[in-house]
C-alpha atoms as one frame of an Amber mdcrd trajectory, in Angstrom:
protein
   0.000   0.000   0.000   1.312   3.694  -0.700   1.508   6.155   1.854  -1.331
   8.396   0.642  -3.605   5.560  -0.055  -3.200   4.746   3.507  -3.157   8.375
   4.988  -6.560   8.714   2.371  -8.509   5.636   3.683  -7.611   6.758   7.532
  -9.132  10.302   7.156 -12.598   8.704   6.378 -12.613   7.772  10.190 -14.209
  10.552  12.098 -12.119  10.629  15.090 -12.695  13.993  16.899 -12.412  14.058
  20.451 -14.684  16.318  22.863 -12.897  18.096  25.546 -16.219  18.206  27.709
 -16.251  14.488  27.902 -15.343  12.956  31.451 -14.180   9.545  29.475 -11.234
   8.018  27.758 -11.938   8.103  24.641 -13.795  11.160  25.177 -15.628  10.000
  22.049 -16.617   6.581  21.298 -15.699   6.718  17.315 -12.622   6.852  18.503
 -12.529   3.735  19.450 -14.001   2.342  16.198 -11.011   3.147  14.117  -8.408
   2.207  16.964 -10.390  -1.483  16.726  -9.040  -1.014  13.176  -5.686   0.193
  13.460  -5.680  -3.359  15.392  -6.467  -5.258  13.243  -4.019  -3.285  10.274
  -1.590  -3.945  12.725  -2.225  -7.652  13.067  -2.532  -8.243   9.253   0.738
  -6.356   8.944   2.320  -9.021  10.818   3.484  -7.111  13.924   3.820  -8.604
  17.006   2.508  -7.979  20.528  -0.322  -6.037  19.259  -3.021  -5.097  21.747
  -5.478  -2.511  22.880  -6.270  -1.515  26.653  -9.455  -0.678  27.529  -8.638
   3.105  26.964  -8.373   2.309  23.752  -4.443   2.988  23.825  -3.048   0.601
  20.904   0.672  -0.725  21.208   2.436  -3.182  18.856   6.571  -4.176  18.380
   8.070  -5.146  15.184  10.822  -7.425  16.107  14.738  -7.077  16.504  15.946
  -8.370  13.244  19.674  -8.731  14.646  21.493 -10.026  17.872  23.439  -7.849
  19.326  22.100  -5.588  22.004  20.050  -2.449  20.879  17.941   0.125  22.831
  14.199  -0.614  21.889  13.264   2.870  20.477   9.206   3.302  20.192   7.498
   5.988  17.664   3.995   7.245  18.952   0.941   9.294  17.109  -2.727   9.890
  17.989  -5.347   9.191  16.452  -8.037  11.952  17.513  -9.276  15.259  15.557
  -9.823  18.679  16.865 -12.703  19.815  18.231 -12.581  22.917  16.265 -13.164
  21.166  13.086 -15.574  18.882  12.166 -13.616  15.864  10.821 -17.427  13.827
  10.049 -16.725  12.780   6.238 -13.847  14.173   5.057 -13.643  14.091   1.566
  -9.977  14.099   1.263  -8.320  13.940  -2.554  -4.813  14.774  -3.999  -3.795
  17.737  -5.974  -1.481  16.071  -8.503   1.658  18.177  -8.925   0.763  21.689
  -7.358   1.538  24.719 -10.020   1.558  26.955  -7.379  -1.717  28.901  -7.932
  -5.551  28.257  -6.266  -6.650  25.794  -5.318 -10.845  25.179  -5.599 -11.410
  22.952  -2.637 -15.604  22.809  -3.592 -17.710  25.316  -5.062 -17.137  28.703
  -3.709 -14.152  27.798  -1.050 -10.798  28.359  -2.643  -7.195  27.756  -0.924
  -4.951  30.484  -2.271  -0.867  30.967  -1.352  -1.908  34.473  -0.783  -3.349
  33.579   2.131  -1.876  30.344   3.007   2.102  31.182   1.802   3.404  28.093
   3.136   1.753  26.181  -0.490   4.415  27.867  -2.360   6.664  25.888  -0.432
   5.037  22.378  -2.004   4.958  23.365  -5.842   5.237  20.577  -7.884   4.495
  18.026  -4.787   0.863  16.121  -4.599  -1.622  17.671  -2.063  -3.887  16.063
  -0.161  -6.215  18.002   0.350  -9.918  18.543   1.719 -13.085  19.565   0.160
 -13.028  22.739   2.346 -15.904  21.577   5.083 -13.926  19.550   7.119 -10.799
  19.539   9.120  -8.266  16.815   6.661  -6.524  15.274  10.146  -3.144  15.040
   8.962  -2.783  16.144  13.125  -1.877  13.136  13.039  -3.599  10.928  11.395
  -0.935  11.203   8.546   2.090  10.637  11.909   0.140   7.003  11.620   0.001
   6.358   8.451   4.245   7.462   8.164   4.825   5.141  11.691   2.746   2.225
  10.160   4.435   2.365   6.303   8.035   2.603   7.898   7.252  -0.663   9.966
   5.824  -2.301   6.582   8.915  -1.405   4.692  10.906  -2.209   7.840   9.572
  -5.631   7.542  10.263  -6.228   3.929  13.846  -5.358   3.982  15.601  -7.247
   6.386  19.068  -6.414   5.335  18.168  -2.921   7.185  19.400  -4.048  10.802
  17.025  -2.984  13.530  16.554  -3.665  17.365  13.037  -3.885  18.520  10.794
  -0.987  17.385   7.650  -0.208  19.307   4.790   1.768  18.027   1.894   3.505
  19.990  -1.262   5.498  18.614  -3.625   6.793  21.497  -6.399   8.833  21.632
  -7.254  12.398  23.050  -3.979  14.398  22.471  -5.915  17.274  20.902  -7.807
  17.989  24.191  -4.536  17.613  26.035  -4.954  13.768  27.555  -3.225  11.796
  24.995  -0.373  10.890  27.510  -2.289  11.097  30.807  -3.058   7.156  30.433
  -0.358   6.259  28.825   1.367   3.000  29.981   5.408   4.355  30.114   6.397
   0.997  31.650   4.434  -1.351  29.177   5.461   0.605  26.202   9.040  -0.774
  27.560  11.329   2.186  25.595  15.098   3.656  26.406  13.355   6.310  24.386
  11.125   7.540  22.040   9.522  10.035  18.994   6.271  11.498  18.386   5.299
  11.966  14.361   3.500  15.004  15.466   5.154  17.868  13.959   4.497  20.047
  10.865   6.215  21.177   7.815   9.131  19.014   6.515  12.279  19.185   8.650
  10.915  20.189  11.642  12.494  18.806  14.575  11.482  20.222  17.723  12.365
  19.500  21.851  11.226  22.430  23.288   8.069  23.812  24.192   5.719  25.944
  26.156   4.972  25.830  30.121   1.326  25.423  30.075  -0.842  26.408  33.185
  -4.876  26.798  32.679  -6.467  29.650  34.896 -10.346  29.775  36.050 -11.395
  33.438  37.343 -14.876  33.929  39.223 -16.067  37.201  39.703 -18.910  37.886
  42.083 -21.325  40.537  41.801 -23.798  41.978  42.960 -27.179  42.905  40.816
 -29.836  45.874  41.798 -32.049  47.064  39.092 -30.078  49.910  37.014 -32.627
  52.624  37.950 -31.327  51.914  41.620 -28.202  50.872  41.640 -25.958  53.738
  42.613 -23.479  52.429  45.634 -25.184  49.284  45.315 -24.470  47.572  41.893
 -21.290  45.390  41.335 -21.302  44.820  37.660 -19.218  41.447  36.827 -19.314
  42.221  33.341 -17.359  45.410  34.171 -15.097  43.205  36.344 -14.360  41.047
  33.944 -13.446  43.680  31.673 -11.548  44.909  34.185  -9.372  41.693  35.006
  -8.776  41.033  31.488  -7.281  44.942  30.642  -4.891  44.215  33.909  -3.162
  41.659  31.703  -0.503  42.962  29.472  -2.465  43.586  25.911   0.715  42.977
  23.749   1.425  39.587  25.756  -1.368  37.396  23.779  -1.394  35.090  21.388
  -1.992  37.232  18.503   1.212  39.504  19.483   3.653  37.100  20.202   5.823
  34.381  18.305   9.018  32.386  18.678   9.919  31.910  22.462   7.270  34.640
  23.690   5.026  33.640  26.202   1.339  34.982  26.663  -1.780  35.160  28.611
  -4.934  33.732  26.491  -8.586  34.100  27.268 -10.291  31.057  25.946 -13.501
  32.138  27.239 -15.830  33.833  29.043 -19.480  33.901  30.578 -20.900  37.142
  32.342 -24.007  38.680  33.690 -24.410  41.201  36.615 -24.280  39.139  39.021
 -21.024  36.471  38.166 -18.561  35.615  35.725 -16.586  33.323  34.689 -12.996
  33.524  32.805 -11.025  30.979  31.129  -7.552  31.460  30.446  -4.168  29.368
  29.362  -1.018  30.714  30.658   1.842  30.192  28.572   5.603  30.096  28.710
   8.945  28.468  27.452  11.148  29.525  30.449  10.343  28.490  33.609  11.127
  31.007  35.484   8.831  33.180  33.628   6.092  31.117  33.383   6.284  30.589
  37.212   6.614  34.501  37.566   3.099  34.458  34.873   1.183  32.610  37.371
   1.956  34.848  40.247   0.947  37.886  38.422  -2.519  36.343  37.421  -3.262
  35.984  41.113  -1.576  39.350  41.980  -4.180  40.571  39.265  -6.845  38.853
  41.511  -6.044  40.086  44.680  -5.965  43.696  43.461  -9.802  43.256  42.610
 -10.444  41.826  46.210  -8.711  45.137  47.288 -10.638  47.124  45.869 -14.043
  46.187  45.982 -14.040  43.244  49.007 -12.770  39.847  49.804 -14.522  37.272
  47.665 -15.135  39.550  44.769 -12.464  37.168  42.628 -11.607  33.836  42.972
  -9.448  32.085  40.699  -7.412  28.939  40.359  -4.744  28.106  38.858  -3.345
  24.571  37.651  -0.208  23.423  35.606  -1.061  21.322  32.276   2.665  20.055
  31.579   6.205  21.820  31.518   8.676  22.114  28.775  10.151  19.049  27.735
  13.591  20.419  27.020  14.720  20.265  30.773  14.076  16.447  29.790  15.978
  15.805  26.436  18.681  18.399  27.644  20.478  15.395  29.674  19.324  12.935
  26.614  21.016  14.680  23.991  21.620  11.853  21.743  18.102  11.285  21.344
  18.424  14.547  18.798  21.764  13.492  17.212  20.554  10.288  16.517  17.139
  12.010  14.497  19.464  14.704  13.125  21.855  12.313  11.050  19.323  10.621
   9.928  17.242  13.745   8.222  20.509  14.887   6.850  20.998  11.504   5.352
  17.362  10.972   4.248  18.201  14.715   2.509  15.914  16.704   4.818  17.338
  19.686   6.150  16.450  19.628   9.777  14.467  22.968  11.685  14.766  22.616
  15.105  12.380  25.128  16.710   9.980  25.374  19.609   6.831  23.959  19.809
   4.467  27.512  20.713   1.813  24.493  21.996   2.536  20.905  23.385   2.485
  17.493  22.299   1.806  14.135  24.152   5.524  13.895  23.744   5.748  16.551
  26.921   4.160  14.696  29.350   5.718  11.567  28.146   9.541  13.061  28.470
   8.377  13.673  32.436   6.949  10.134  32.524  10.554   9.053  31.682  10.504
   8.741  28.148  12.324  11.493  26.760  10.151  11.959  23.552  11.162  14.724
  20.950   8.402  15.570  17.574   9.284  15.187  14.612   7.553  16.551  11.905
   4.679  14.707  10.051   3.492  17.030   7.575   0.610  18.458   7.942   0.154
  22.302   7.099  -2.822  24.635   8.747  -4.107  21.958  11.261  -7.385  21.824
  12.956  -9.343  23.747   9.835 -10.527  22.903   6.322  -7.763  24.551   4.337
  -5.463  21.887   6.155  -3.505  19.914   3.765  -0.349  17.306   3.677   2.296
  16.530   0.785   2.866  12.941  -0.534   6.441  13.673  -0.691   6.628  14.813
   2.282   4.708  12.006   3.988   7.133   9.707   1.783  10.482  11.749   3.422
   8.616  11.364   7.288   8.911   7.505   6.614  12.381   7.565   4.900  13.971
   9.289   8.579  11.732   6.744  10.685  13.653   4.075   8.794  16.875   5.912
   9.180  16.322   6.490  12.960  16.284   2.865  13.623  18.492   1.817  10.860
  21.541   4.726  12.645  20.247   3.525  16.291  21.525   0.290  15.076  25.119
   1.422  14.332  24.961   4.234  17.133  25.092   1.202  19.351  27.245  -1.616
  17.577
């Protein structure tokens, strides 16, 4: 099977999880196309293959070779945004891209003038979506590059190997891929998520994440009435939020710049209710973040009472780069092999996380490599053939150079 044929036929499962959902899955579809990752796996001839009853999937292809080699393990998930509906995808491939439009359906048009990074795929096949649906390359296509580098693995034994263990699980997009992950069964030295983006990028650092919940109290008294009496929690909210530094939000920072970001808010007179992610790549910062958001709090209690504002405040995961840092050869080992697979490498931080965070403070220092998909979680998404194709070629190489790395 070619890689896009397999990417194609895996975006037709709708896999989306729901970050309001108490279990794992948080959606039961989910669980419908891990049953047939399963059973790919199975028919693939890989060994060990089973499912928990999370619906966490793990499988080994075997050591081809005697002498002793560090089992390495490559991991993807299988879930969708939420912010996308990924319910029939309609997925097809743009055969060599010239570089202009592209009509997605009737009326819905990707165009490098607003997505640049499609001049950097001219002459490449696209998959691409029909414009109504998320295509799920995040990381659907990670899979599909994981699963055709053990197949090719398999049919070219002169390519010495140690034992290579795979993982897919579900819920990384609502931030719970790696909570139930089983570290100890998974039975790596270490190991890579096929996460990433664009081609080449290689990344081990990334964002301090903390989520913050404000509640505002007020007080309500018909407007007619209300002088000295009213507390307005709209107002309050809209005075918490200006306390925040304006040019430290998402939409005014980039690189290593951390930020403050208001997912969302409900208000009335009486009470509201902000939701915010705190984000940065130093820890020291991020640490010094968290204490302004409740010095931000307290100065509302100030002034208009005790118990006006409540929030609280609770870490998500930390930057796996404190991790890797003492692992370093986990990188060299990925970096020869995209130089020899002819893919210059782009090591940059990760302005988000991946299940490979939580995982590198589990014990498993996990770096991402890229996967490539471009414009995730939206319906102008898309994902080059070649590029797929190169994503396999430096999962081969990893295990082929982990080989000699340790002869």
């Amino acid at each position: 099977m070619e890689i896009a044929e397999r990417f194609i036929n895996y975006t037709r499962f709708d896999t989306q999880s729901d970050d309001g959902s108490e279990t794992v899955p948080s959606t039961p579809k989910q669980l419908v196309f891990a049953e047939y990752l399963k059973k790919e796996m199975e028919r693939e001839g890989l060994s060990d293959v089973e499912m928990d009853g999370n619906g966490y999937l793990y499988a080994t292809l075997k050591a081809n070779c005697k002498k002793r080699i560090p089992t390495i393990g490559f991991i993807s998930h299988y879930d969708t945004s939420p912010d996308c509906s990924g319910e029939n995808v309609r997925a097809r491939i743009v055969k060599g891209y010239d570089g202009g439009d592209i009509e997605l359906s009737a009326g819905i048009v990707s165009s490098p003038t607003k997505f640049p990074e499609l001049k950097r795929h001219v002459g490449e096949d696209l998959i691409v979506t029909d414009g109504t649906t998320l295509l799920g390359a995040d990381d659907k296509a990670g899979i599909a590059e994981i699963m055709q580098a053990m197949c090719w693995l398999r049919d070219h034994n002169e390519v010495k190997h140690g034992d290579i263990r795979i993982a897919f699980n579900p819920d990384e997009e609502i931030g719970k891929g790696a909570h139930l992950f089983d570290v100890e069964r998974f039975g790596c030295e270490w190991a890579y998520t096929m996460d990433g983006g664009d081609l080449g990028e290689l990344e081990y650092e990334n964002f301090n994440a903390a989520s913050a919940k404000v509640v505002l109290k007020g007080v309500s008294v018909h407007p007619g009435y209300a002088k000295g009496k009213m507390v307005n929690a709209n107002r309050l909210a809209c005075e918490f939020c200006a306390m925040l530094p304006a040019d430290e939000t998402p939409e005014s920072t980039e690189g290593y710049e951390g930020f403050y970001h208001l997912t969302g808010i409900q208000a009335c007179t009486e009470g509201a209710r902000l939701s915010y992610i705190i984000r940065d790549h130093d820890r020291e910062r991020f640490e010094d973040r968290k204490v302004f958001f409740e010095k931000c709090v307290c100065a509302l209690n100030q002034k208009y009472g005790e118990g006006t504002a409540m929030a609280t405040v609770s870490d998500t995961y930390y930057n796996m780069k404190e991790k890797i840092d003492p692992n370093m050869h986990v990188i060299d080992i990925v970096l020869r092999a995209m130089m020899e697979c002819g893919v210059p490498p782009k090591v940059k931080p990760i302005r988000g996380g991946t299940d490979g965070a939580q995982l590198s403070y589990k014990g498993l220092p996990c770096p991402n490599i890229f996967a490539g998909g471009v414009n995730f979680h939206g319906p102008y998404e898309f994902v080059s053939v070649q590029v797929m194709q190169k994503a396999v070629n430096v999962i081969t190489k990893i295990c082929e150079i982990t080989a000699d790395y340790y002869d």
